[in-house]
VMD Tcl script that draws the C-alpha trace (Angstrom):
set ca {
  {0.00 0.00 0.00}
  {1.42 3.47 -0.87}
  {1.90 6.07 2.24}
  {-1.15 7.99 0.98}
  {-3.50 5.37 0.81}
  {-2.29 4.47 4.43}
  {-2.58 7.52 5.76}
  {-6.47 7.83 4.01}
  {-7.03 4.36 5.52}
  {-5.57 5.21 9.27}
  {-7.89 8.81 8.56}
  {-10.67 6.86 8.49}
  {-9.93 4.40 11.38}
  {-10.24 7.42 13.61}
  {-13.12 9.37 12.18}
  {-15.08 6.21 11.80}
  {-15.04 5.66 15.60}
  {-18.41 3.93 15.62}
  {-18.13 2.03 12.96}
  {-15.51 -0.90 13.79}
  {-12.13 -2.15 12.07}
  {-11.27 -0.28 9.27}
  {-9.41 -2.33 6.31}
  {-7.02 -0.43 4.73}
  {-7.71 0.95 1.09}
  {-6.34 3.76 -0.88}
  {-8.63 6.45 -2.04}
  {-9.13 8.54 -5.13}
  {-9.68 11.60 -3.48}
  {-13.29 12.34 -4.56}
  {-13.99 16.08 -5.05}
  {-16.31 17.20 -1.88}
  {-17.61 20.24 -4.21}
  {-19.29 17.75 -6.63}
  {-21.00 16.54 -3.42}
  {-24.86 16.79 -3.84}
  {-26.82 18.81 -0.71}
  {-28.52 16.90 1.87}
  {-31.59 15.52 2.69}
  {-31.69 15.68 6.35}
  {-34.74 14.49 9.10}
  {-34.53 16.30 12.26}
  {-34.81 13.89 15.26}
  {-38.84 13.39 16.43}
  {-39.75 16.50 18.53}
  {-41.57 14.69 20.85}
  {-39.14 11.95 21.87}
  {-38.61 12.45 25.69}
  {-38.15 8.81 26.54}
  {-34.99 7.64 28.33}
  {-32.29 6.55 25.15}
  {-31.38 2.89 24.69}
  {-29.11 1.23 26.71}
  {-24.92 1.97 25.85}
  {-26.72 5.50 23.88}
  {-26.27 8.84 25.09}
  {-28.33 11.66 25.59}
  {-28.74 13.93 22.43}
  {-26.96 16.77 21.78}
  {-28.51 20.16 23.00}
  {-29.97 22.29 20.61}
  {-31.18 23.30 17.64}
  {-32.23 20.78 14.62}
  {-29.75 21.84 11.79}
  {-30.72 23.47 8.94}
  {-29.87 21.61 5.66}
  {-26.94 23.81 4.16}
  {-25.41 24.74 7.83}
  {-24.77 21.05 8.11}
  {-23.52 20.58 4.26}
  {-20.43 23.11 4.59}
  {-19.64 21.56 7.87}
  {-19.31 18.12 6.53}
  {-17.65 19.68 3.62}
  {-14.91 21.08 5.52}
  {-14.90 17.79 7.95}
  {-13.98 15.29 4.89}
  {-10.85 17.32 3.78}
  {-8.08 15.53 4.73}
  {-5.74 16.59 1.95}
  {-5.91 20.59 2.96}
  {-6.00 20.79 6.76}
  {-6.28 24.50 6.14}
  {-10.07 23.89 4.44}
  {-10.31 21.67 7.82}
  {-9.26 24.84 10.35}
  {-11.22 27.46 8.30}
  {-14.22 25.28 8.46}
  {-14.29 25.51 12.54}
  {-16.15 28.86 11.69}
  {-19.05 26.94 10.92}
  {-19.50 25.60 14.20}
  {-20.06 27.64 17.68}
  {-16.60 27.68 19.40}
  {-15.50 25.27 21.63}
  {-18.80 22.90 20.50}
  {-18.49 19.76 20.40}
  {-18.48 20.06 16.53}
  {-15.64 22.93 16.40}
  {-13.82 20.76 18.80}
  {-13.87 17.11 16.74}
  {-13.47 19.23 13.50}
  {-10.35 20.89 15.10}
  {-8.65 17.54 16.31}
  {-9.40 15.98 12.95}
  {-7.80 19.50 10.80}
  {-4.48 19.02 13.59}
  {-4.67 14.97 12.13}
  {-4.43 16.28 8.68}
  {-1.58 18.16 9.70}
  {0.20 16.04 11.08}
  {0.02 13.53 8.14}
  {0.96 16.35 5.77}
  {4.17 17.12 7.44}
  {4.89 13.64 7.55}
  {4.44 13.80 4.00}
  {1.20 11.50 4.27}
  {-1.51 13.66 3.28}
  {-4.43 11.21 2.47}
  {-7.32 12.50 -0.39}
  {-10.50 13.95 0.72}
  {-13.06 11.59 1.62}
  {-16.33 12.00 -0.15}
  {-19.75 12.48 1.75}
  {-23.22 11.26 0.59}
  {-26.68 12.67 2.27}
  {-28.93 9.48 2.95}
  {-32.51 10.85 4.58}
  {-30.98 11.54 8.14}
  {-27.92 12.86 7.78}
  {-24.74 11.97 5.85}
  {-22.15 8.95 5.30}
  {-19.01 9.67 4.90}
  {-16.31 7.50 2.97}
  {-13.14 6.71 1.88}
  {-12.69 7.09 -2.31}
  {-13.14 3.36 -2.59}
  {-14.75 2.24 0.36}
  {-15.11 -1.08 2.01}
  {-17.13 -2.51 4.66}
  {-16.33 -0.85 7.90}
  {-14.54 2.01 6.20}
  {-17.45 4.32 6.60}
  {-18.98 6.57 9.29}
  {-22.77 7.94 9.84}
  {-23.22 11.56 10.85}
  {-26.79 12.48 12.49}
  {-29.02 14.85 14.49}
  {-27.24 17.86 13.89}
  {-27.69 21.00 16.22}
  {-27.08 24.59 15.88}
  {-26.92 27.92 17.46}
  {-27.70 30.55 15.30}
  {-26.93 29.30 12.27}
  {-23.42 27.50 13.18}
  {-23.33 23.42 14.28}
  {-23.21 22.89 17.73}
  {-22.95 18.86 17.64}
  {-24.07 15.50 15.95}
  {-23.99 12.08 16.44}
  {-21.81 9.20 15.44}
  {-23.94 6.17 14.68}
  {-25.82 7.25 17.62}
  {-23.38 8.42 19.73}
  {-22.13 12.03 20.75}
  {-18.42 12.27 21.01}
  {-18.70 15.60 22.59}
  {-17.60 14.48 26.14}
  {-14.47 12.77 24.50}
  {-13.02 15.52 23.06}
  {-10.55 18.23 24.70}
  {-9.30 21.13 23.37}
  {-6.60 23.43 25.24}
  {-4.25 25.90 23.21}
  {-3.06 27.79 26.51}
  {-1.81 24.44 27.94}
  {2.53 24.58 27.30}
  {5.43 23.54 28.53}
  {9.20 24.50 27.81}
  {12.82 22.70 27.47}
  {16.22 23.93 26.53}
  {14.44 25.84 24.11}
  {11.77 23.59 22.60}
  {8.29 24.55 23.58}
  {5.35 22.22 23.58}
  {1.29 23.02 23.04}
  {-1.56 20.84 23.29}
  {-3.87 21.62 20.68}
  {-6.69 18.44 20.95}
  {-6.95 15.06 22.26}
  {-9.40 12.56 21.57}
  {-10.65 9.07 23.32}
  {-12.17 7.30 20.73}
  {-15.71 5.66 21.09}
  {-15.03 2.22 19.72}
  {-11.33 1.95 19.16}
  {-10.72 3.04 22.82}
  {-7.54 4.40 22.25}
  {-6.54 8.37 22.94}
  {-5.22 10.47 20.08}
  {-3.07 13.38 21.12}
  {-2.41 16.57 18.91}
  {0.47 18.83 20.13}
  {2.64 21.39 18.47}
  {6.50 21.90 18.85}
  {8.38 25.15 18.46}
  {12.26 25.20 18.63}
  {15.04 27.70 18.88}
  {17.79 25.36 18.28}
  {18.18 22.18 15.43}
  {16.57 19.74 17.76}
  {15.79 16.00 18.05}
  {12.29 15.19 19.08}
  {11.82 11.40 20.53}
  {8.11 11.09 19.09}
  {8.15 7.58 19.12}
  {9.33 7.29 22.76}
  {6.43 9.24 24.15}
  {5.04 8.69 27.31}
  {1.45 9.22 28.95}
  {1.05 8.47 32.48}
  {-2.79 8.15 33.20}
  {-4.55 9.91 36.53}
  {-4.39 6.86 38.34}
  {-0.40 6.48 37.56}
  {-0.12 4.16 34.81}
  {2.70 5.12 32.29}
  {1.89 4.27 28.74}
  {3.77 4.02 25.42}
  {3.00 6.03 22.44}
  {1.44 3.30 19.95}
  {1.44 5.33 16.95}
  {3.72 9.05 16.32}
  {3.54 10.99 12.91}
  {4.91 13.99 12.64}
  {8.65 15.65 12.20}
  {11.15 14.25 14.18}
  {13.97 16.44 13.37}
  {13.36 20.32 13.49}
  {16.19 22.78 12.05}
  {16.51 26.25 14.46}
  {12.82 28.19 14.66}
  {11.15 25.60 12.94}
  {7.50 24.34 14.38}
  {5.50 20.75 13.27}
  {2.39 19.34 14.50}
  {2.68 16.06 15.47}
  {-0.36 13.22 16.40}
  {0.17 10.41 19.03}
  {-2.06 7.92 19.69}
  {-2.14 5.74 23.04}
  {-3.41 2.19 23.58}
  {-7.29 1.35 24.39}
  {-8.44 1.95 27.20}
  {-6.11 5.33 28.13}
  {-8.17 7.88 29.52}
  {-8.12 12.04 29.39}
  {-6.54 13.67 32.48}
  {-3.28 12.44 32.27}
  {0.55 13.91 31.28}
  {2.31 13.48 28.05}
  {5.60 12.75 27.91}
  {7.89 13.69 25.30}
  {11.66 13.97 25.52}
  {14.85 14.59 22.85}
  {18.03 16.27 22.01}
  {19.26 19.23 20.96}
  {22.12 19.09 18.59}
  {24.41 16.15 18.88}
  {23.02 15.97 22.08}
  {24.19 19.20 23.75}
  {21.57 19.02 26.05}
  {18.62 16.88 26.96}
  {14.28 17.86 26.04}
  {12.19 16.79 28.80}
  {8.82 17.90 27.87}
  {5.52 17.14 30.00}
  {1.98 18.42 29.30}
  {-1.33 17.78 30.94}
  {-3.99 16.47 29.20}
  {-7.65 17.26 29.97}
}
mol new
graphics top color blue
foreach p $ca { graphics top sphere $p radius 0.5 }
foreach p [lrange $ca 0 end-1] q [lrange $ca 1 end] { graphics top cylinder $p $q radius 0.2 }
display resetview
């Protein structure tokens, strides 16, 4: 499998929370503009009843309306530009649970693109209650469901994921830094995912010196004192003087939010030691 289909396929895995295993297939990179609009049902008005068991309690607000929820999907399946992904956050409230999930998934992108594993856009497909949305050339569990869409005043507030809201699963935190011999470290997103289990952990690095950054020997140490290994790193490992990359890590199942991340490194043959830790959550 080429590194772009990969990166489409491992795209997928995490947007598709609900959905199970994802097998890996490259995509075409379907243009999202050629996308027809949707045909959406609003949830019944008049459901008050408790929600199934393993379900949770729909998202406050607003039923969509039809086009709000279009551009937001729109801006959700474009992996290859992460900068389509970031501008798209304007159609949802701030600090929603849709600007949240569509800001993790735009810091994804990123990461893959520096890596220089930009997947192609996925395409999405109205169905009568909200939309699908799919790799180029999709196979069975490669797919996820988007539903009940809210707003507030016009911009998305949430949705559901096969029938479950991912909004307590997400955190967001671009104030939360730490520094070392000159490398800084920010927490942009993290992300427990609702099948899969496993945390996903956006952060960006800033350096003032050619530096070494030990992605793949990051740590998270969970509230109750566990210390887990990084399962998955993409990103830039080695930074020249003032550069900056975004970089995703992803922890086993079952890691919760509310931990530290660990990440260490070297500056320049090894003049001095990174020691980097950030709370997350």
């Amino acid at each position: 499998m080429s590194e772009r289909g990969a990166a489409a396929a491992l795209v997928l895995l995490l947007l598709a929370t609900a959905c199970g295993p994802v097998e890996e297939h490259p995509g075409s990179g379907n243009p999202l503009e050629d996308a027809p609009g949707p045909t959406m049902s609003p949830p019944p008005a008049d459901e008050t009843g408790p929600p199934e068991p393993g379900k949770d309690e729909r998202p406050i607000g607003n039923a969509a309306e039809p086009e709000d929820a279009t551009e937001y999907m729109m801006a959700l399946a474009r992996f290859d530009d992460p900068e389509a992904m970031r501008r798209g956050t304007a159609l949802a409230v701030e600090d929603s649970a849709a600007h949240l999930y569509l800001r993790h998934f735009a810091q994804v992108a990123a990461a893959l693109d520096e890596a220089g594993e930009i997947p192609d856009a996925a395409s999405v497909e109205p169905d009568a209650d909200g939309f699908e949305v799919c790799p180029a050339e999709p196979a069975p569990g490669t797919c996820a469901r988007f539903t009940d869409f809210t707003t507030e005043e016009g911009l998305v507030t949430g949705f559901r994921i096969d029938d479950i809201d991912p909004g307590e699963r997400l955190v967001s935190a671009q104030d939360t830094t730490a520094g070392s011999a000159g490398v800084e470290a920010r927490l942009i997103t993290a992300y427990r995912s609702i099948t899969r289990d496993d945390l996903v952990v956006t952060a960006e690095f800033t350096t003032t010196d050619d530096t070494d950054l030990d992605l793949p020997g990051a740590s998270y140490t969970t509230p109750d004192g566990e210390r887990r290994l990084v399962s998955e790193a993409i990103g830039e490992y080695r930074l020249e003087a003032g550069r900056t990359t975004q970089t995703m890590l992803t922890f086993p199942a079952g890691t919760p939010l509310g931990g530290r991340l660990a990440v260490g490194g070297c500056l320049a043959e090894c003049s001095s030691r990174v020691d980097l830790e950030i709370p997350v959550g």
